[in-house]
LUMLO-97380 format. One line per field, with one value per residue: chain; x, y, z of N, C-alpha, C, CB in turn. Coordinates in Angstrom, 3 decimals. Glycine has a CB too. Layout:
chain: A ... .
n.u: X ... .
n.v: Y ... .
n.w: Z ... .
ca.u: X ... .
ca.v: Y ... .
ca.w: Z ... .
c.u: X ... .
c.v: Y ... .
c.w: Z ... .
cb.u: X ... .
cb.v: Y ... .
cb.w: Z ... .
END
This chain:
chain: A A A A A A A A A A A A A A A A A A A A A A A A A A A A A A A A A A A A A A A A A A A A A A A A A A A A A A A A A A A A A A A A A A A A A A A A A A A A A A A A A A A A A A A A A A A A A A A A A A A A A A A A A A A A A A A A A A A A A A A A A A A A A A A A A A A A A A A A A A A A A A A A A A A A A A A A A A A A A A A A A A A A A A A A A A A A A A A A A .
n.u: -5.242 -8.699 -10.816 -13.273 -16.764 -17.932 -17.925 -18.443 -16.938 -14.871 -14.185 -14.662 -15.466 -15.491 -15.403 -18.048 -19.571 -18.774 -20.137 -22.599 -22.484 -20.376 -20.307 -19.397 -21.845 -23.413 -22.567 -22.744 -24.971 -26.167 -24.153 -25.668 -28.306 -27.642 -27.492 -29.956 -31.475 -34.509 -35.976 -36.485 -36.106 -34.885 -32.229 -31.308 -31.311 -29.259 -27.407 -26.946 -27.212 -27.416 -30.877 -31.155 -29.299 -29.659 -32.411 -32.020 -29.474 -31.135 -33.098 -31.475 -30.087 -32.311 -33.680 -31.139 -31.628 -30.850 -31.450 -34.835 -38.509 -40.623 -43.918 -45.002 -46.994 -49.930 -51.677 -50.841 -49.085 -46.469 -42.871 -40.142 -37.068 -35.655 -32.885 -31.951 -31.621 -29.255 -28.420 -27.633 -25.737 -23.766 -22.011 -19.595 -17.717 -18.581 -17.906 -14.907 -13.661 -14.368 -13.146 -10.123 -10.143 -10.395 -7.691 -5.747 -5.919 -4.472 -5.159 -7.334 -9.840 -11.518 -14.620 -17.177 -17.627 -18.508 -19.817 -20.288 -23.303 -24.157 -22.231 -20.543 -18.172 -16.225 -16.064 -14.012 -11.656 -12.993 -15.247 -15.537 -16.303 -14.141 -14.264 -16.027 -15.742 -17.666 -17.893 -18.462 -20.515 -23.548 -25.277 -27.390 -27.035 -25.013 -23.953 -23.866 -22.084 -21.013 -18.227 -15.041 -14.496 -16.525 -18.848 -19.927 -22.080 -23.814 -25.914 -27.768 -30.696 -30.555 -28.267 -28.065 -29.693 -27.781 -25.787 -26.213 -26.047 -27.075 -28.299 -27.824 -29.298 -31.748 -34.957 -34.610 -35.888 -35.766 -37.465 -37.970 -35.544 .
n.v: 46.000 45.611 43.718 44.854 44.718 44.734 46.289 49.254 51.084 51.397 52.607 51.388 49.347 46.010 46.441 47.141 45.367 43.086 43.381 41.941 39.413 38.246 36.734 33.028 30.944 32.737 32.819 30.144 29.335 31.184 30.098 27.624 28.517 29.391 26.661 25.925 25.312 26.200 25.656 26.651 23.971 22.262 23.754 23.486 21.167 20.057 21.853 21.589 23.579 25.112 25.966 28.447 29.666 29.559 31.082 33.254 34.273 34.067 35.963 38.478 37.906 38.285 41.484 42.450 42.686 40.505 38.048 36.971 36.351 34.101 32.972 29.629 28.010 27.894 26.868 25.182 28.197 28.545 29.341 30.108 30.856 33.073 33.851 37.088 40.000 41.419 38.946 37.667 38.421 37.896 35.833 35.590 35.895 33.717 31.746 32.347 32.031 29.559 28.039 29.102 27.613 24.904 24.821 26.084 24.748 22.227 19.272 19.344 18.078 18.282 19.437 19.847 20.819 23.332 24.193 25.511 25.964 26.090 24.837 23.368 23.577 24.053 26.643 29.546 31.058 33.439 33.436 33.003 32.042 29.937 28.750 29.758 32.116 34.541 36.453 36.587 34.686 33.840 33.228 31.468 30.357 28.086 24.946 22.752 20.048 16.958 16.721 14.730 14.654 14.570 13.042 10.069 8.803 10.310 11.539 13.325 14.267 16.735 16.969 13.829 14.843 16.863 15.384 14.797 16.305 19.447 22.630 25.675 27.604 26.117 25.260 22.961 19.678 17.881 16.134 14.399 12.962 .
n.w: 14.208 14.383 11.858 9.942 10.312 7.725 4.152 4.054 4.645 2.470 -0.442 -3.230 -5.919 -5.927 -3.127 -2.472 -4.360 -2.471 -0.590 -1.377 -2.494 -1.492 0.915 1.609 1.119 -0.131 -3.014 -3.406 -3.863 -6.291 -7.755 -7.917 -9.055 -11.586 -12.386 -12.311 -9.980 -8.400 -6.591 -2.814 -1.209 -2.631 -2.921 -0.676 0.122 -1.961 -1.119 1.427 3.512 6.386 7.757 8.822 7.853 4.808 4.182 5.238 3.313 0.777 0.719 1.034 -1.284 -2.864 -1.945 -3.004 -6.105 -7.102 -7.312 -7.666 -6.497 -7.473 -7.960 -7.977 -7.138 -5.885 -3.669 -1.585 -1.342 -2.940 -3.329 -5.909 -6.528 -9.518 -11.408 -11.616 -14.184 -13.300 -12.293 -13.132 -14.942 -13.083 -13.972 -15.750 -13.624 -11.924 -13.681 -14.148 -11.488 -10.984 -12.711 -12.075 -9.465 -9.891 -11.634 -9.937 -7.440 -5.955 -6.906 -7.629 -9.881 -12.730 -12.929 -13.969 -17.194 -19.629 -22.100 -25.614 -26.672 -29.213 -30.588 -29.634 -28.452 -25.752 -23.607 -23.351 -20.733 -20.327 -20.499 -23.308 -26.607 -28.440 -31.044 -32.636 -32.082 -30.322 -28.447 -25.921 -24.553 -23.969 -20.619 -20.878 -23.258 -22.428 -22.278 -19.450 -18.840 -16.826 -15.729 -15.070 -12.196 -10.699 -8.551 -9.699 -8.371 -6.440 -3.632 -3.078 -4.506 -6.272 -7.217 -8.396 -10.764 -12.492 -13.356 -15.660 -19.164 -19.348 -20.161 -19.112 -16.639 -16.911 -15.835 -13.069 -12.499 -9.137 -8.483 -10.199 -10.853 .
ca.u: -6.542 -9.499 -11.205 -14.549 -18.086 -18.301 -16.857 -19.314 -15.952 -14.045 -14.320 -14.031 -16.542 -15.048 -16.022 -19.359 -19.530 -18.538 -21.484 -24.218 -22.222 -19.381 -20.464 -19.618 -22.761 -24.089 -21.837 -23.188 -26.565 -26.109 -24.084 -26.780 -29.330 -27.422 -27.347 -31.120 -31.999 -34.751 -36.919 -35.852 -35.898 -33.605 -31.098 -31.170 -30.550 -27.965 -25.741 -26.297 -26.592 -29.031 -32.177 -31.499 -28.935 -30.221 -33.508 -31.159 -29.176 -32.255 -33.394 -30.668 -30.180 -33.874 -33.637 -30.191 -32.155 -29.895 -32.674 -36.321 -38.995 -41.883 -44.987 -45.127 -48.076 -50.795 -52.398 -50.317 -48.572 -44.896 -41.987 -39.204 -36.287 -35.038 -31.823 -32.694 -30.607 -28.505 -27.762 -26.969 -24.564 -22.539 -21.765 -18.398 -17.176 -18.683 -16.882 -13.492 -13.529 -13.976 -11.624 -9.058 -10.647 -9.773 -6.279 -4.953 -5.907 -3.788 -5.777 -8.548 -10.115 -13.086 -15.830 -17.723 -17.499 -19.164 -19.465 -21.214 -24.191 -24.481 -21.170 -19.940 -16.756 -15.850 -15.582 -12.470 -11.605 -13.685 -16.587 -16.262 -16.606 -13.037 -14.505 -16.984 -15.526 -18.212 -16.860 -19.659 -21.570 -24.603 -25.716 -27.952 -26.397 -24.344 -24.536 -23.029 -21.475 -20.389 -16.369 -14.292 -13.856 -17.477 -19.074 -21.056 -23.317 -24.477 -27.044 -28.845 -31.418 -30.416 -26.713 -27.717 -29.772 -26.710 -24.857 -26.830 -25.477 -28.253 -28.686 -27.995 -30.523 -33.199 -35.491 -34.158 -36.983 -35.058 -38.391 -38.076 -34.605 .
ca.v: 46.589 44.191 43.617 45.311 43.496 45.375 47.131 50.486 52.697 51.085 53.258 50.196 48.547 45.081 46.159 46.854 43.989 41.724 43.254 41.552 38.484 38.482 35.523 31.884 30.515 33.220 32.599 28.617 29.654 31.808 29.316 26.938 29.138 29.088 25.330 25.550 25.166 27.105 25.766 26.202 22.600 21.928 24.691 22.754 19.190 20.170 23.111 21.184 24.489 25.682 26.868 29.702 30.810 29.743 32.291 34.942 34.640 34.018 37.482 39.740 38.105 39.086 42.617 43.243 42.497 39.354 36.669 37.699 35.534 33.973 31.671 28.677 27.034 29.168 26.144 26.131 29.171 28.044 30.198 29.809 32.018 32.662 34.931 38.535 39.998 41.442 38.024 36.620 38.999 37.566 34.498 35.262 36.038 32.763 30.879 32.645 31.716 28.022 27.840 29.207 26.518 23.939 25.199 26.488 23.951 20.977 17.969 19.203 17.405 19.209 18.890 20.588 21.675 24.423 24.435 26.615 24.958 26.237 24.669 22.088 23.659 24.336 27.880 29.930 31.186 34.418 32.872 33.231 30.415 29.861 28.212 30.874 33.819 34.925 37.059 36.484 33.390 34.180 31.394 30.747 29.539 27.225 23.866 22.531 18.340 16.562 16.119 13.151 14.688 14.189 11.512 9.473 8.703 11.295 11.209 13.897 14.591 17.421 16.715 13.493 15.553 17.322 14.300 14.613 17.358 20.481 24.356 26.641 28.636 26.071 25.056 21.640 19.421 16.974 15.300 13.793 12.181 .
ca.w: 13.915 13.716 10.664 10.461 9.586 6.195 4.044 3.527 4.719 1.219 -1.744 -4.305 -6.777 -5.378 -2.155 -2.862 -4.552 -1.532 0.213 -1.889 -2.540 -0.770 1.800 1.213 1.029 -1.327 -3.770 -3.962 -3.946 -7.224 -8.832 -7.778 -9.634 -13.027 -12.715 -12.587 -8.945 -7.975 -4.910 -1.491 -0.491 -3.727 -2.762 0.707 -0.141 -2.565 -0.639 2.588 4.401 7.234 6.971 8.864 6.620 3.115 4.518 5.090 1.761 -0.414 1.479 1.046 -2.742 -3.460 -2.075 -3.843 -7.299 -7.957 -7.615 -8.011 -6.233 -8.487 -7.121 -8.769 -6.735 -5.131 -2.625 -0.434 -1.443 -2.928 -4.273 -6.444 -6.746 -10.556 -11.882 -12.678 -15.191 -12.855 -11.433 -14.878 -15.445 -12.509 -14.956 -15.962 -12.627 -11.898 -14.811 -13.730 -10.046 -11.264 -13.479 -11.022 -8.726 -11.172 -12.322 -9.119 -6.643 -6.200 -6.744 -8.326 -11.367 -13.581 -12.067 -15.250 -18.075 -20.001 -23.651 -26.365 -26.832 -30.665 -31.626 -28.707 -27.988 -24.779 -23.392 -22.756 -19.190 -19.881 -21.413 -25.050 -27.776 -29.344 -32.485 -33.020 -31.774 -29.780 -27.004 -24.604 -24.426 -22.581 -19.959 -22.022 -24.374 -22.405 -21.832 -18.456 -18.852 -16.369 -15.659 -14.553 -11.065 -10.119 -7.480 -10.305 -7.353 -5.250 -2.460 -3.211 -6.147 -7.395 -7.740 -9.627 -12.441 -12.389 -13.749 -17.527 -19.738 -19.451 -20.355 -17.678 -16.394 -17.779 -14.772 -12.554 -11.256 -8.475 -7.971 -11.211 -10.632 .
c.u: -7.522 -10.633 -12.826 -15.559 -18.804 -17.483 -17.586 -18.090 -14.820 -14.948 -13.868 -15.272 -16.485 -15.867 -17.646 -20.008 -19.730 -19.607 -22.829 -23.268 -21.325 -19.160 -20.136 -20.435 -23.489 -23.802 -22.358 -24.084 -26.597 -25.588 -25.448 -27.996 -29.056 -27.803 -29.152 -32.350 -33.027 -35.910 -36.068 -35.523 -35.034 -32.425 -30.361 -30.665 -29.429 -26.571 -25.634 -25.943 -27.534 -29.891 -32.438 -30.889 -29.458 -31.336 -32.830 -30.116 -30.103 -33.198 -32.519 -30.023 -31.484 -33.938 -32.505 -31.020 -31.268 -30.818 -34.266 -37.254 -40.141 -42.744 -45.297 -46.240 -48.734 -51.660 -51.280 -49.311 -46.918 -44.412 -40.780 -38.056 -35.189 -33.724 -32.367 -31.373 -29.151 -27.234 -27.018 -25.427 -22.633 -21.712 -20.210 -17.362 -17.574 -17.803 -15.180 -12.697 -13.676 -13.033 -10.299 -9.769 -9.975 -8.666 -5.035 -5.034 -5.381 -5.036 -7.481 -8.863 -11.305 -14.209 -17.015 -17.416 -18.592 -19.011 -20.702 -22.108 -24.601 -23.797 -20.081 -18.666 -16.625 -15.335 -14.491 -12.778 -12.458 -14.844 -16.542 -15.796 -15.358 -12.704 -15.403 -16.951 -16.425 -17.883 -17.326 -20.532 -22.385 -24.874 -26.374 -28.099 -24.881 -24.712 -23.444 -22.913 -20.658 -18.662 -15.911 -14.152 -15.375 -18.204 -20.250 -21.873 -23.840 -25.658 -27.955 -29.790 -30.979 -29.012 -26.884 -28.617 -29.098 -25.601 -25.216 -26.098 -27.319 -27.696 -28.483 -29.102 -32.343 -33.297 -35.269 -35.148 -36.436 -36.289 -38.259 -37.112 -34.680 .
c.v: 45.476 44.715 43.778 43.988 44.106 45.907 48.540 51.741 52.460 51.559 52.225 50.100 47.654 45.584 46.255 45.516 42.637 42.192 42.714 40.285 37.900 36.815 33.894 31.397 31.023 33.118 30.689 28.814 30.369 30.840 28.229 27.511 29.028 27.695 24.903 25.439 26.525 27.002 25.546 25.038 21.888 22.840 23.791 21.945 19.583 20.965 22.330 22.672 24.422 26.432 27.885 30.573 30.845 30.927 33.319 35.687 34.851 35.990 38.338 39.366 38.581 40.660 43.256 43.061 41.424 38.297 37.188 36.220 35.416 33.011 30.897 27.564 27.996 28.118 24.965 27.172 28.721 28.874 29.991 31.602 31.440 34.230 36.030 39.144 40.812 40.257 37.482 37.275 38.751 35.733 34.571 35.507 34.480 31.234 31.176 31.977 30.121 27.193 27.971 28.218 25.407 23.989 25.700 25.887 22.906 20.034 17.813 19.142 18.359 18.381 18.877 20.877 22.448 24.737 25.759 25.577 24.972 25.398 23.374 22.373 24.747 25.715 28.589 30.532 32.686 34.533 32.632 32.094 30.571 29.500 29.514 32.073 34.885 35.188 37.038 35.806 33.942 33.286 30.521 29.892 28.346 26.177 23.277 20.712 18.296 16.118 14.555 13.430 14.561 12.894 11.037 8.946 9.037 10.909 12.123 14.067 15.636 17.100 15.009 13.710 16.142 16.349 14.083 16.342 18.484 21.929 24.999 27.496 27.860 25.167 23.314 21.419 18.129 15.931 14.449 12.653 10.696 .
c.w: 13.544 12.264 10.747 10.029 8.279 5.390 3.435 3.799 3.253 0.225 -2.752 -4.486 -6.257 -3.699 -1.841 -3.227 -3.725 -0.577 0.250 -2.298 -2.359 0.088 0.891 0.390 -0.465 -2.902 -4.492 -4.358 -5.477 -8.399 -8.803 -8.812 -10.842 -13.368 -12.731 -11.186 -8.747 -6.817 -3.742 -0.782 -1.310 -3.347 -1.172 0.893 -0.741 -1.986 1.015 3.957 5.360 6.799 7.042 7.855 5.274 3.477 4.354 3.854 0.679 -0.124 0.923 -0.498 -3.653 -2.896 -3.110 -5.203 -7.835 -8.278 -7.582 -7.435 -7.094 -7.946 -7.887 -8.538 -5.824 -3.675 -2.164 -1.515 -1.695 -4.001 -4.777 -6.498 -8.423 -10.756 -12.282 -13.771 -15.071 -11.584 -12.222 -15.443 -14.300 -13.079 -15.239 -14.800 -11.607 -12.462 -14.516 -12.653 -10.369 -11.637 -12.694 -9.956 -9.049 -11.289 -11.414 -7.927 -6.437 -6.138 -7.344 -9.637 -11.926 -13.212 -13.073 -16.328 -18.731 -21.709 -24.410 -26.784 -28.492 -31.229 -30.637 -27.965 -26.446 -24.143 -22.846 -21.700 -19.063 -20.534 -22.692 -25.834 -28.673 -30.582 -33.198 -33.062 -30.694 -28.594 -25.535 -24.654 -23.581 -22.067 -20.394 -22.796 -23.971 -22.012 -20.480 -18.648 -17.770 -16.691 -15.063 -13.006 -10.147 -9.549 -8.806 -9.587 -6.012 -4.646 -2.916 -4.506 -6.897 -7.833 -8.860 -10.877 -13.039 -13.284 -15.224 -17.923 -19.838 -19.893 -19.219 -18.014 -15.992 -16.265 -14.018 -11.491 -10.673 -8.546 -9.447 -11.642 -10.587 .
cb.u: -6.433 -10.746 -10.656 -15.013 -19.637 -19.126 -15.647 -21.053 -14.638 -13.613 -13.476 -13.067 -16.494 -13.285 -15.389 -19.510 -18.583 -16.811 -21.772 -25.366 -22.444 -19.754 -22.211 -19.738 -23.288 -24.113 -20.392 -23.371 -27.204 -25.405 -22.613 -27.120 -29.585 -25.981 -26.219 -30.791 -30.904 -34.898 -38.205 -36.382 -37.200 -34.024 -31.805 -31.937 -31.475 -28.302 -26.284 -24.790 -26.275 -28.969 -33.277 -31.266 -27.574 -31.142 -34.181 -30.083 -28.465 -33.740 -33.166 -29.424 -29.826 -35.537 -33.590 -28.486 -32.247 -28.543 -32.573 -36.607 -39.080 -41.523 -46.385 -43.953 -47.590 -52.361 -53.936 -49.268 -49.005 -44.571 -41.772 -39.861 -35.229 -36.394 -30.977 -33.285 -31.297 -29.091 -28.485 -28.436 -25.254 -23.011 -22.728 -18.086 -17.643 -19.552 -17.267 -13.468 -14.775 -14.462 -11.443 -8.742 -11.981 -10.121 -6.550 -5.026 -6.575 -2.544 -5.677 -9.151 -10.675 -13.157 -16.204 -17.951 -16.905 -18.603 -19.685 -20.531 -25.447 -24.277 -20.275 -19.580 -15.802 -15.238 -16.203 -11.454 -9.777 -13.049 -17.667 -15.667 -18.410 -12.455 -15.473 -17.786 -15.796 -18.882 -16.559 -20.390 -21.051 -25.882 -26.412 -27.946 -25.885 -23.582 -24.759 -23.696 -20.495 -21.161 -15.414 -12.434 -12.773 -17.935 -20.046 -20.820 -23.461 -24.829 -26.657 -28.528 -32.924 -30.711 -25.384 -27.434 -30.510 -26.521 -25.017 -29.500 -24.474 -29.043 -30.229 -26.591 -30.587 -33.473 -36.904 -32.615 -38.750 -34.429 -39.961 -38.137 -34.202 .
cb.v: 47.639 43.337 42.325 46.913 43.174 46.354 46.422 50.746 52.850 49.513 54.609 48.726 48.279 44.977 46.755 47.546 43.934 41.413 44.074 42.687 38.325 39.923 35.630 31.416 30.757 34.370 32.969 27.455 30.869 32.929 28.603 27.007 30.364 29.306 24.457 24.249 24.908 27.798 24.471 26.585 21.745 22.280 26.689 22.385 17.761 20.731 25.823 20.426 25.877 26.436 26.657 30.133 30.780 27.989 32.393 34.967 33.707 32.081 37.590 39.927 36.902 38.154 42.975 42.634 43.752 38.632 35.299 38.226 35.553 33.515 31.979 28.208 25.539 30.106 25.496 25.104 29.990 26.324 31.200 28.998 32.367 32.304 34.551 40.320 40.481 42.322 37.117 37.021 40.810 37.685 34.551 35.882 37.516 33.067 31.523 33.869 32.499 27.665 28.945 30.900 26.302 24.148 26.389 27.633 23.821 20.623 17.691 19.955 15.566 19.290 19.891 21.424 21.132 25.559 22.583 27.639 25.200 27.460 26.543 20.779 24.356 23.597 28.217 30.877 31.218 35.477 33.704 34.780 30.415 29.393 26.548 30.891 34.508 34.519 38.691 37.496 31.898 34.759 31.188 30.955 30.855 27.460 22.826 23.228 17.782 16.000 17.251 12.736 16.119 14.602 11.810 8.658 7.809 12.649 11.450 14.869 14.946 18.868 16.428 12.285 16.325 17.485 12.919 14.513 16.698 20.622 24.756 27.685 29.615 25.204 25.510 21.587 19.205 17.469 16.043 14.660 12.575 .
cb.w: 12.769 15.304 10.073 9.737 10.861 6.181 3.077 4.597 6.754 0.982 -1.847 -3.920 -8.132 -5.660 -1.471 -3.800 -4.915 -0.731 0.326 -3.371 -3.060 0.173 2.414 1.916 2.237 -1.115 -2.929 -3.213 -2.508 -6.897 -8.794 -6.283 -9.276 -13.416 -11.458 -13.307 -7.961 -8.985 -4.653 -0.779 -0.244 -5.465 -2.536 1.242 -1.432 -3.730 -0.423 1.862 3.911 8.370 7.119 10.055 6.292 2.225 5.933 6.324 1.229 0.068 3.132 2.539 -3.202 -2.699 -0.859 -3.866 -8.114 -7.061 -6.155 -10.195 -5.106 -9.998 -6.478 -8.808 -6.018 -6.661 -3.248 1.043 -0.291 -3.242 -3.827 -7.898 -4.958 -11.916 -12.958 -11.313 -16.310 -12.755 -10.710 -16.758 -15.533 -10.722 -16.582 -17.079 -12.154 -12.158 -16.649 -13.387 -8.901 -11.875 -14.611 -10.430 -8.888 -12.476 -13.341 -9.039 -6.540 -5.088 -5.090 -8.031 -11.288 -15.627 -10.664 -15.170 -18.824 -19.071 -24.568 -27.700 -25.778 -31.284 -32.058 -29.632 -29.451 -24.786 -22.978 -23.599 -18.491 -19.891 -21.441 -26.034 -29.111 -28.970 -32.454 -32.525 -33.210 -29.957 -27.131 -24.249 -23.856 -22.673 -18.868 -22.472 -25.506 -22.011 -23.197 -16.914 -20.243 -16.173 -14.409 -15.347 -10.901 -10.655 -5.168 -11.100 -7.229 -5.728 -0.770 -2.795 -6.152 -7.208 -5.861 -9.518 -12.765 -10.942 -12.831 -17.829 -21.515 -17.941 -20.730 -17.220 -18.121 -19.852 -15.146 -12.017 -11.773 -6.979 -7.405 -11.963 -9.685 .
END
């Protein structure tokens, strides 16, 4: 039986799910957005994808309500795409899938880490602050540091602002690199 191009005949949450972010790509693009990215020509350089597809993900993540477009320059006309608060909430399903990245991949080193930015300590595998107790770090409130398994000298700009310890969420300008 071949394997359809959806899954709208699966009665699942999960499959729902894999209809709005399901794809490869979309999945970078989102983490990309926590990490701060939010102009199209930064999502570009850094994911290395096409233009047709980044268009068509940045599309079908702005209708699902995951990313929200905002105009950040009116001459010429330029738009940013930031997290809505249904994008934010895909954070610990974010943090999970890394971690099993990390922990179940042969050969892979930490690329990141992720601490509580109140208290320094490093978040457990389902977000929450093990010194603090706090059962749900919001992105917010984390700070993302570079690991040992990262190229200390990347080509592109945004990957090396990427290389300083920052805030997720909080806005990444490559041009500044």
């Amino acid at each position: 039986m071949a394997l359809g191009k959806d899954y709208a005949a699966q009665q699942c949450s999960i499959a729902r799910a894999l209809e709005v972010i399901g794809e490869r790509w979309t999945l970078l693009v989102v983490r990309d957005a926590f990490y701060g990215v939010r102009r199209y020509n930064d999502f570009l350089g850094h994911l290395g994808i096409p233009r047709a597809v980044l268009a068509t993900r940045l599309q079908a993540l702005t209708e699902a309500g995951v990313l929200a477009k905002r105009r950040y320059q009116e001459s010429p006309p330029r738009e940013e795409y930031v997290l809505t608060d249904s994008g934010k909430a895909l954070w610990p399903t974010l943090r999970s899938l890394g971690l099993w990245g990390r922990d179940h991949i042969e050969g892979t080193l930490p690329l990141r880490t992720f601490v509580h930015a109140e208290c320094g300590t490093e978040l457990g595998a389902f977000g929450q602050c093990p010194a603090c107790g706090n059962i749900g770090v919001p992105p917010e409130d984390v700070e993302m540091r570079p690991g040992p398994g990262l190229d200390p000298d990347p080509e592109d700009p945004v990957s090396r602002a990427l290389l300083t310890p920052r805030r997720l969420l909080r806005p990444l300008d490559a041009d500044r690199v």
